[in-house]
N, C-alpha and C positions, 0 to 999 in steps of 0.2 A: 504494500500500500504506500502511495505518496505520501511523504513527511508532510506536506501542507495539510493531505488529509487526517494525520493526525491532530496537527494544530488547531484543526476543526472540533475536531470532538473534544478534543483538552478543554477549548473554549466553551464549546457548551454545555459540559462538564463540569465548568467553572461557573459559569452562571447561571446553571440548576440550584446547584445548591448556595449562592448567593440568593438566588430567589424564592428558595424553601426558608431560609432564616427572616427574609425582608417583607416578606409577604407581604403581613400586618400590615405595614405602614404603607404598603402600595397601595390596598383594597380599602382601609377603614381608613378615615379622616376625619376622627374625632375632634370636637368642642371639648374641652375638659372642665367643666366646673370647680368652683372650691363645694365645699358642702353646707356653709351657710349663706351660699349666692340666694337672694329674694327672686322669687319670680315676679312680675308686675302684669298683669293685662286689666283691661277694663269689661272685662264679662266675668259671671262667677267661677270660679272655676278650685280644688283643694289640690295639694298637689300629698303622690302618696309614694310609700318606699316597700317595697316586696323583699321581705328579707328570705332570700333560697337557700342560703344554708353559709354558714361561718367565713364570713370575707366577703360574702356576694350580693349587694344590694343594686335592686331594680330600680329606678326615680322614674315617675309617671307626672303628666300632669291631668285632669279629669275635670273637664269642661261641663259643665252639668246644666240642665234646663229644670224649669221646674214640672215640668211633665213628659218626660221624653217620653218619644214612638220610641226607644231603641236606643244603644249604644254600636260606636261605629270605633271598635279596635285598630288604633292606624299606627305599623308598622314603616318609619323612615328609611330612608337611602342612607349611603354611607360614608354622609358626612356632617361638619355640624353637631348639634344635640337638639332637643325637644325644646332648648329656647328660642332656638331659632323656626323650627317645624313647628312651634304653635298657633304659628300665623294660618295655616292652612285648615285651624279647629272651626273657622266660622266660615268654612265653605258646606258642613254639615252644622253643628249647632243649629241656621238660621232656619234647618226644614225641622228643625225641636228634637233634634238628636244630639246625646249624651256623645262626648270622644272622650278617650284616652290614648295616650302619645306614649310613650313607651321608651326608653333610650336603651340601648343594648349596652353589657359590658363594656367600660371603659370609655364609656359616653354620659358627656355631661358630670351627673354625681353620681351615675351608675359605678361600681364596681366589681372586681372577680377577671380574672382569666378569661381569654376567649377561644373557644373552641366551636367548632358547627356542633355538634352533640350539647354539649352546656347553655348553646343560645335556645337552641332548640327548645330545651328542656326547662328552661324557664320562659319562655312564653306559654307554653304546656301550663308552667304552672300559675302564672297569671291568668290563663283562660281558665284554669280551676277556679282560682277564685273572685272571679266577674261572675263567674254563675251562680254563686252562692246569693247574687244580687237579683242579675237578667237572668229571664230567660233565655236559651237560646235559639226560640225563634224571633227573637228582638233583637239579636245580634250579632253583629258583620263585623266582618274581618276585610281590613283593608290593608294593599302591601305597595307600599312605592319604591320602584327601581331594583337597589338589592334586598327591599325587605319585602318582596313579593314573593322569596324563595321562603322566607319565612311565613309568611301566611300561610301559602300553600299549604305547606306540610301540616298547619297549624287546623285547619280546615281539611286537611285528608285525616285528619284521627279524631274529629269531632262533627258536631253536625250546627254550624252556625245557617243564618237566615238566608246566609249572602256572601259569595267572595268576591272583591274587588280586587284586581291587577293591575296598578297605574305605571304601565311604560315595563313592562317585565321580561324577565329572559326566558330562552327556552331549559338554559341550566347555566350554570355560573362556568363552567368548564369552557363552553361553545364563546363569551364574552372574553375572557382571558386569554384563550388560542388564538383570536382574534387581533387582537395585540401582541402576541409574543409565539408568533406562527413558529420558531427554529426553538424553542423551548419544550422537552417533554414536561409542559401540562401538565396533563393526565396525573403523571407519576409527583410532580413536584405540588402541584395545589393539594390544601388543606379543607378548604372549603368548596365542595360544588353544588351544593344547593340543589338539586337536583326536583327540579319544579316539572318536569314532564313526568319524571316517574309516581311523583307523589298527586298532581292532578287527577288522572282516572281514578282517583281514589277518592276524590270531592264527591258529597254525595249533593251539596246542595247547587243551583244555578250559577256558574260563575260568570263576571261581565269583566273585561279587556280592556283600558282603555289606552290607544297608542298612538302618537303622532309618525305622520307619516314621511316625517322628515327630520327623523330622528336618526344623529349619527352615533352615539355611542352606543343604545343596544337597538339595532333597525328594528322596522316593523316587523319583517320575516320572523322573527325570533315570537310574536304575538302572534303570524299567522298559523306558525308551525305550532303553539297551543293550542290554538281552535279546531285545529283538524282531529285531535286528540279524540275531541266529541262534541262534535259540529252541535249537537241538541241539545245541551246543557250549558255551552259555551258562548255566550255573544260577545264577538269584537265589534268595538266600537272606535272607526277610527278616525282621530282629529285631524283635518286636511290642513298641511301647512307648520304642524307641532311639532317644534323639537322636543328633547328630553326632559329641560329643565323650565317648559314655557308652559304647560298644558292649562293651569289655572287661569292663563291670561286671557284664553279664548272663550266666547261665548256658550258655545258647544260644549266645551267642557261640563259646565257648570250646569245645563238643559238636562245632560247625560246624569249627573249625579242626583238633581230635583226627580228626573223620573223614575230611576231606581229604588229612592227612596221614599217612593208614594207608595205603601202599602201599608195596612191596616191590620 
């Protein structure tokens, strides 16, 4: 074999496993709070801590009406914290729906390790205890960008009202090969979210919503979930939507009011 072609392999070799260590800090882009930061908004809202076990605290914030139809579980993308994703609580509140925001390990005042297994299993355990309150056919699961991998799974092992998917992938593995095409992936990612295997396992109606001019995860990535099961599945797609603009449009906002007209 040519020497060059081992320099090849040395190299990528070499940046395997630079990017099994670095991961983290590629994928997650956390806000980091102190822990007596005040939150401030002008609607009512309590904010709460799910303590999952020794080190590991959740920080939520819980938007509340005074009659809600429903609570709307909204899992964030992966950056920021829940101070700054609070903004997007009064695009449901205004239809008298309850939110809660949720920050993952190592976001905002959440703490604990992170691991795809440990996220997982503390929103598991948050959606235990929402129900101790809601119903569960009062309540949706909502997941934006990378926390749509999180719903999913979150919604294939329970039976919420409703799952919502704002701009999602078809697995976390397919976005990062995308990017780092000369990297074994596969073998070096920690995290793949794997939201096509865990959907056919949605029992309840899910709805899509994806602009169609979106460059970080395309549409495709939306259309290849619908195919999954065309009859339980509706894509709903915003003409013109990048990734990080969907709230801006009209459409958007039309798509969410009618979802959440039911009784």
């Amino acid at each position: 074999m040519p020497p060059f072609i081992w320099y090849i392999i040395a190299g990528i070799a070499a940046l395997s496993i630079i990017a099994y260590f670095i991961q983290e800090r590629l994928i997650f882009k956390p806000e980091k709070l102190k822990q007596d930061f005040a939150f401030k908004y002008d609607v009512p809202f309590r904010e709460y801590f799910f303590d999952i076990e020794p080190g590991v605290r959740i920080n939520a914030l819980h938007f509340h009406r005074e009659k809600p139809k429903g609570l709307i579980l909204y899992f964030h993308g992966n950056t920021r914290s829940i101070k700054g994703w609070a903004r997007y609580a009064k695009d449901f509140y205004r239809f008298d729906y309850d939110v809660i925001l949720v920050d993952y390990r190592g976001f905002g005042k959440s703490t604990g390790k992170r691991s795809e297994k440990d996220m997982l299993s503390d929103m598991q355990f948050i959606y235990e205890k929402l129900k101790e309150e809601y119903s569960e056919n009062h309540l949706i699961v909502y997941g934006r960008s990378m926390g749509s991998g999180f719903a999913t799974k979150l919604a294939s092992d329970n039976s919420p009202r409703y799952l919502i998917l704002d701009a999602p992938y078809f697995n976390f593995l397919r976005v990062i090969e995308r990017f780092l095409p000369m990297l074994p992936v596969r073998i070096v990612l920690r995290f793949h979210l794997r939201t096509d295997l865990w959907l056919p396992k949605v029992k309840c109606h899910t709805y899509i919503i994806h602009g169609t001019k979106d460059m970080l995860i395309p549409i495709r990535h939306s259309e290849a979930l619908q195919k999954i099961n065309p009859r339980t599945i509706t894509l709903i797609r915003i003409h013109g939507g990048g990734h990080n603009n969907l709230p801006s449009f009209d459409e958007y906002h039309n798509f969410i009011r009618d979802i959440l007209k039911f009784e």
